[in-house]
C-alpha positions in Angstrom: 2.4 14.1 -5.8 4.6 11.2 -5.3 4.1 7.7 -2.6 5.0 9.1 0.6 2.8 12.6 -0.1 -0.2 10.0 -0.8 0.7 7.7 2.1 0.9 11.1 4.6 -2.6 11.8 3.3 -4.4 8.2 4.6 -6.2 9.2 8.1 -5.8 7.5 11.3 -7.9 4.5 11.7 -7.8 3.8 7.6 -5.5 2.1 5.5 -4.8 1.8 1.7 -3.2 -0.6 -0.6 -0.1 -0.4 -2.8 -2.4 -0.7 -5.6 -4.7 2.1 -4.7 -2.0 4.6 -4.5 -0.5 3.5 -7.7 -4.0 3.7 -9.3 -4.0 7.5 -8.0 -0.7 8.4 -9.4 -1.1 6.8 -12.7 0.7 3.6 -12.2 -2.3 1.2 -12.2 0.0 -1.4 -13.1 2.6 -0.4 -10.6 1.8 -1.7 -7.3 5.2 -3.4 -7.1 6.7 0.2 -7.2 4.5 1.6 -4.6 5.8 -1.4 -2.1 9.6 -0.9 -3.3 8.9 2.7 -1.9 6.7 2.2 0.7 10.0 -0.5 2.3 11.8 3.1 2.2 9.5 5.1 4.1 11.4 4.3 7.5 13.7 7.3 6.1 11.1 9.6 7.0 9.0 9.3 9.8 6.1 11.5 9.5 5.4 8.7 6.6 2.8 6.1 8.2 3.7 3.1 6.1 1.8 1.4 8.1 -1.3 2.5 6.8 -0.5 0.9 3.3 -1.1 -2.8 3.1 -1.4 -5.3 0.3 -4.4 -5.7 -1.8 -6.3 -8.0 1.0 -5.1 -6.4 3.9 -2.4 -8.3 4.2 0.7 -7.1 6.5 3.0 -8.0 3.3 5.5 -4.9 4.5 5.8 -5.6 8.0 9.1 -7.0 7.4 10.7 -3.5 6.8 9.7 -2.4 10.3 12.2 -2.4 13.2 10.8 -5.1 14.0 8.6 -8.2 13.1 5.4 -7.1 15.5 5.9 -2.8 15.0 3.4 -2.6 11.9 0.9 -4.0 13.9 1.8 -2.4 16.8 1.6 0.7 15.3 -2.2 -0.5 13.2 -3.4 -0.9 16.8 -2.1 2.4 17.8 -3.6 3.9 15.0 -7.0 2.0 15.8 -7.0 -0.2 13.5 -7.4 -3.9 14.4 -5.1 -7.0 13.2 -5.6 -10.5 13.3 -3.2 -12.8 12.0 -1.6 -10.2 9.6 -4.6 -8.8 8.4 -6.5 -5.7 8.5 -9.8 -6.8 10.1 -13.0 -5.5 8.4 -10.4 -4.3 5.6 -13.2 -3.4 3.0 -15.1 -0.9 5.7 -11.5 1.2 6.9 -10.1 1.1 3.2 -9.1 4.4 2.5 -9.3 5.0 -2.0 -7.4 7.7 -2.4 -9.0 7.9 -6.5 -12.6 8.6 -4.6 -11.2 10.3 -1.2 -8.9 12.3 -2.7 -11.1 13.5 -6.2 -9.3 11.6 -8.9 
């Protein structure tokens, strides 16, 4: 499983960190590597990068988005609520794809 087969995985409404799929895959260490990715996921779009957020819930990647305002955008489509480029209530939506996905 690479990245973008994790990132397809994370359910409306949740989101995930760059840590938390590197964790899954192996690469504790490798967050870094999960964001390079994730800032390459606009190649495919059935990839909902905007599901993966930093380690606080953070918008860190919203700068790879078409524009400044579409991660959010598409957070709130997704249900997710944003303040201030963070995930609100990040700790009760985080999706652990170690747990959620048997690890």
């Amino acid at each position: 499983m690479d990245v973008f087969e994790v990132a397809k995985l994370i359910p409306k409404g949740r989101v995930t960190s760059y840590g938390g799929i590197a964790a899954y895959l192996g690469l504790k260490s490798s967050a870094r590597m999960v964001g390079w990715a994730m800032n390459q996921a606009h190649l495919d779009p059935e990839v909902p990068a905007q599901r993966v957020v930093n380690r606080n819930g953070l918008l860190t990647g919203k700068h790879h988005f078409a524009t400044e305002t579409r991660m959010e955008e598409l957070l709130k489509e997704d249900g997710v609520e944003v303040k201030n480029d963070k995930v609100v209530n990040f700790e009760e939506i985080y999706w652990d794809p170690v747990k959620e996905l048997g690890l």
